[in-house]
Every structure is written in structure tokens, then in C-alpha cells.
C-alpha positions, 0 to 999 in steps of 0.5 A: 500500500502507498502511505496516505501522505501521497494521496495527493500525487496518486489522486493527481497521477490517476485523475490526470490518467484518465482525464489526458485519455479520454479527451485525446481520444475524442480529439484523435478520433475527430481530427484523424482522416479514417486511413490513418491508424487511430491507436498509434496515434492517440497513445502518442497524443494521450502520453504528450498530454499526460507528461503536461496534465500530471504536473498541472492537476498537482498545482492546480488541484489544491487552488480548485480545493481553495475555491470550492470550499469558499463557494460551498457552506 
């Protein structure tokens, strides 16, 4: 088991997993003529926008926090 000071980066690691994911592959497949192959080129587009949706999920996940708190009684 991972300790529960890390859940924070795991939470960011899995939600930026399947966020990055899902929405490059409703742009790959909306972008992509159909004689081109779509799972090479969505693995290619999913790991670029994990490699820069990781690090801002982590920064930008504790501002959201801040905010919804504010908003919510």
C-alpha cells in the first residue's frame, strides 16, 4: 500500500490518467482522416498530454480545493 501522505500525487497521477485519455481520444478520433491508424496515434497524443496534465492537476488541484470550499457552506 502507498502511505496516505501521497494521496495527493496518486489522486493527481490517476485523475490526470484518465482525464489526458479520454479527451485525446475524442480529439484523435475527430481530427484523424479514417486511413490513418487511430491507436498509434492517440497513445502518442494521450502520453504528450499526460507528461503536461500530471504536473498541472498537482498545482492546480489544491487552488480548485481553495475555491470550492469558499463557494460551498
Amino acid at each position: 500500500m502507498i502511505p496516505a501522505r501521497y494521496s495527493h500525487i496518486l489522486f493527481g497521477l490517476i485523475l490526470s490518467f484518465l482525464m489526458t485519455g479520454v479527451v485525446s481520444a475524442i480529439v484523435t478520433v475527430r481530427a484523424l482522416p479514417p486511413e490513418i491508424p487511430f491507436l498509434g496515434a492517440w497513445f502518442g497524443s494521450w502520453m504528450s498530454s499526460w507528461a503536461i496534465g500530471f504536473p498541472v492537476v498537482l498545482f492546480v488541484a489544491p487552488i480548485t480545493r481553495r475555491l470550492v470550499a469558499k463557494l460551498t457552506k
